[in-house]
C-alpha positions as CSV (number, residue, x, y, z in Angstrom):
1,X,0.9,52.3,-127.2
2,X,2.5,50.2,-130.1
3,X,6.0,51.0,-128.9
4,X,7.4,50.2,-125.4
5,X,10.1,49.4,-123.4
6,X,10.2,46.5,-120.4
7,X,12.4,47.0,-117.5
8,X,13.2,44.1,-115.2
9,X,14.6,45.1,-111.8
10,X,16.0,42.0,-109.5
11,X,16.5,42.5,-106.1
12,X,18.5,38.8,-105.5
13,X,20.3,37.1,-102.7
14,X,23.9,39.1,-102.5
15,X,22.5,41.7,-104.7
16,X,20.0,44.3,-103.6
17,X,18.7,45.6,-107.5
18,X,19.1,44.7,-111.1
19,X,17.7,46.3,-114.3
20,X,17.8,45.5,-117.8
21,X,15.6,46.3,-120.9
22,X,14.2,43.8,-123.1
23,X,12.5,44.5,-126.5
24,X,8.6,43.5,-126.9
25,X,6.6,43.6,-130.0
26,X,9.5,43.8,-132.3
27,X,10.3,47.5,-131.1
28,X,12.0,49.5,-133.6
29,X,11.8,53.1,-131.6
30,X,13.9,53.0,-129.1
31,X,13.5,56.5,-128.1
32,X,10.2,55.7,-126.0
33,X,11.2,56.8,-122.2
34,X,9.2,57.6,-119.3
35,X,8.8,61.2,-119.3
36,X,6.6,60.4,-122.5
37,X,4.6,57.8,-121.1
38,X,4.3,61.2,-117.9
39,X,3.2,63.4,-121.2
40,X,0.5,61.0,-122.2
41,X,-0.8,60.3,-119.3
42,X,0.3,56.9,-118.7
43,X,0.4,55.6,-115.2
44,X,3.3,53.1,-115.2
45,X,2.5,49.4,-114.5
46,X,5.0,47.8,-112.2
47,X,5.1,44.2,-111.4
48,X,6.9,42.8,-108.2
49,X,7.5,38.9,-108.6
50,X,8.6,37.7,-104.8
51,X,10.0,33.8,-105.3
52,X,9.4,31.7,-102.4
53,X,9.6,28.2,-103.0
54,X,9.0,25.7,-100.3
55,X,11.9,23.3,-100.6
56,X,15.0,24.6,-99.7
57,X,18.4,22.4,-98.5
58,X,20.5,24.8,-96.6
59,X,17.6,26.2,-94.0
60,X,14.5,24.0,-94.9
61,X,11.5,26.3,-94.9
62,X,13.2,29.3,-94.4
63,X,10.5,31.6,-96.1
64,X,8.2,30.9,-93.4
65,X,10.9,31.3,-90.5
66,X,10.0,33.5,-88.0
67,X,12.8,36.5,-88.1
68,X,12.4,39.5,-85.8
69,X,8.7,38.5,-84.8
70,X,7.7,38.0,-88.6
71,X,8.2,35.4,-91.0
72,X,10.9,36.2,-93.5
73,X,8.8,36.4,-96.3
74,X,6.4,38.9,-94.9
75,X,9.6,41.6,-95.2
76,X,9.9,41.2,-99.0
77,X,5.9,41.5,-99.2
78,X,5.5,44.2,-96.9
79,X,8.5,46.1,-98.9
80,X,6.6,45.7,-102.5
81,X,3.5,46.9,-100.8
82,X,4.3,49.5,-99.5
83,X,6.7,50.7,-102.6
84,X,5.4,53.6,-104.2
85,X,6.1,52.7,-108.3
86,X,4.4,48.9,-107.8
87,X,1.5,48.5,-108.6
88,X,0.9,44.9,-108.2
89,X,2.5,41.4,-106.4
90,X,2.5,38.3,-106.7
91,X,4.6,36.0,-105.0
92,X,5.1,32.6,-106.8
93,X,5.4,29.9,-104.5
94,X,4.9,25.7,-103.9
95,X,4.3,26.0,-100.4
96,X,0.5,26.0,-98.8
97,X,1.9,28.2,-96.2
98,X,3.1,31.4,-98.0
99,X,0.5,31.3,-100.1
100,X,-1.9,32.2,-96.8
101,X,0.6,34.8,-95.9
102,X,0.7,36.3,-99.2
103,X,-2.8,35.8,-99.1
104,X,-3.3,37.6,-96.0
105,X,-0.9,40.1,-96.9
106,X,-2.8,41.5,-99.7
107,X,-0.6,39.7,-102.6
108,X,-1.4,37.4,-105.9
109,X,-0.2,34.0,-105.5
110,X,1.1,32.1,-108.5
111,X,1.3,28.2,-107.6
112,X,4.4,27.0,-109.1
113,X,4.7,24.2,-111.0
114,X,6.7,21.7,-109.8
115,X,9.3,21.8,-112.8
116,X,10.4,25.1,-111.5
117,X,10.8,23.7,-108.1
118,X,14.1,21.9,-108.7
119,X,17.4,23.2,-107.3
120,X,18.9,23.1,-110.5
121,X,15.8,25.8,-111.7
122,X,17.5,29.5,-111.8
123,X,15.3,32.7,-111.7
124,X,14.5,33.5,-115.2
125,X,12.1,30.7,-115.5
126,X,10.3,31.2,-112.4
127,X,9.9,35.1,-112.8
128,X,8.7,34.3,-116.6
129,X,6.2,31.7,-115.3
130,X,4.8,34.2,-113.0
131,X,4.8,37.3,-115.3
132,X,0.8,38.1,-116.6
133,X,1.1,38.1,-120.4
134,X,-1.9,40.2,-120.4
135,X,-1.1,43.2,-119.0
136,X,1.9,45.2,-120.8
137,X,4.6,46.0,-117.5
138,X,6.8,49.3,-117.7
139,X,8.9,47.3,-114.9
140,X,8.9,43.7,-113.5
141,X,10.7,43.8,-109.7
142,X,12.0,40.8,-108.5
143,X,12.7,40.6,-104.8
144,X,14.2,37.9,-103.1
145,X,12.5,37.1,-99.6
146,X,16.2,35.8,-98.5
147,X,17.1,39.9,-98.4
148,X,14.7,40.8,-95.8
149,X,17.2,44.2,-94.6
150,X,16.5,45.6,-98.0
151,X,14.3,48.8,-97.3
152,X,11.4,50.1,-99.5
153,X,13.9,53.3,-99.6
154,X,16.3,51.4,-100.9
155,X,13.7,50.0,-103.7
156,X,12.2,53.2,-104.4
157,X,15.3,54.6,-105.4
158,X,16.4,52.2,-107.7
159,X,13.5,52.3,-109.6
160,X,13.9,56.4,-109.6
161,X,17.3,55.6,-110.2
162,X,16.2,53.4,-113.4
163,X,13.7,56.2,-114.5
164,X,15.4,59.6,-114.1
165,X,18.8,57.8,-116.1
166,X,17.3,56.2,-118.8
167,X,19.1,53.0,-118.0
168,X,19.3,49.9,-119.8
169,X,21.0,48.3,-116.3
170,X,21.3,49.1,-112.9
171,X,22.9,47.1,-110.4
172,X,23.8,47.3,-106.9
173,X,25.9,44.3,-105.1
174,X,28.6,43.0,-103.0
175,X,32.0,41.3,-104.4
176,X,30.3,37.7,-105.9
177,X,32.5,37.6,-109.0
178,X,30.7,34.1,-109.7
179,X,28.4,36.6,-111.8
180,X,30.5,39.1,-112.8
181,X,30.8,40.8,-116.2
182,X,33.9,41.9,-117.8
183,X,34.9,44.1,-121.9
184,X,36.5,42.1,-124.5
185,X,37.6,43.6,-127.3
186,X,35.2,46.3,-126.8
187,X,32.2,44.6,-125.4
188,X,30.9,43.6,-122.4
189,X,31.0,39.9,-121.8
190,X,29.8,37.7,-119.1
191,X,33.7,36.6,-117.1
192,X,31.0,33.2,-116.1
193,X,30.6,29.7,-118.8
194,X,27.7,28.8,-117.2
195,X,24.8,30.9,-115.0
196,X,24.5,28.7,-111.9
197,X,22.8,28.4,-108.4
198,X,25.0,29.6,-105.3
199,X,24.5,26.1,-103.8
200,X,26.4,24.3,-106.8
201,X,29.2,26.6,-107.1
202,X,33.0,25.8,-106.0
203,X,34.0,27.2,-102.6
């Protein structure tokens, strides 16, 4: 197909999903939805991008920690596997350790460079990094491993959510107003100067 829409659903820390569209191919049809791609026969590509860097200052190594007999990145993993809209994972990670979980678990590994290992580094970069340029996505999910009570249910239906709406955005999320978006003078604006990391905001 010349004419398609990407949809990028975050599942972050303090935020369970997140979807916006972005334009690829300099898309001039908008119209394109997912009951077309149904019509011709299309099975949907769906990416789930699991960050899991090693370094981490609060609770060093906390991917690998063992939470309720597993460690806490298996949850995220297991969750994307076992989704029934992705397709493929890959979890993007510095440490020698996830990689053989992922490994083990049946998911890509993307080793991160070590300029998006920084605390300073947000999201974007690192899901871009470990998007395949080759393959044209109908979704991109991002799942934090730090959310390991989020369910597949709970994934699923986002994503149907997404789908059956015809959204541009969905987001489900707790009060953090650090990130919150606000309308002036008829449009909807970011209320935040600058997108930073929880660990550098003020208390």
């Amino acid at each position: 197909m010349n004419n398609s829409q990407l949809f990028i659903i975050y599942g972050i820390l303090y935020m369970c999903m997140f979807i916006y569209t972005i334009q690829q191919n300099d898309i001039e049809d908008k119209s394109i939805n997912n009951d077309y791609h149904r019509r011709a026969g299309h099975k949907m590509k769906v990416l789930a991008v699991i960050p899991a860097r090693a370094g981490s200052k609060g609770i060093p190594n906390k991917n690998i920690r063992i939470i309720g007999g597993h460690p806490l990145i298996y949850y995220s993993i297991r969750n994307a596997l076992n989704s029934k809209f992705v397709t493929d994972v890959v979890v993007t990670t510095d440490s020698p350790e996830v990689k053989i979980i992922a490994s083990q678990m049946g998911a890509k590994v993307r080793w991160r460079d070590p300029r998006l290992c920084g605390d300073s580094i947000t999201l974007d970069a690192v899901v871009d990094d470990a998007v395949d340029r080759t393959i044209v996505w109908d979704y991109i999910v991002t799942m934090q491993p730090t959310s390991p009570t989020l369910s597949v249910q709970t994934l699923d239906a986002a994503i149907q959510y997404a789908i059956d709406n015809e959204l541009d955005t969905v987001i489900s999320a707790i009060n953090a107003p650090h990130l919150s978006w606000g309308v002036k003078d008829g449009k909807k604006v970011p209320n935040y100067k600058e997108r930073l990391n929880r660990k550098y905001l003020t208390p």
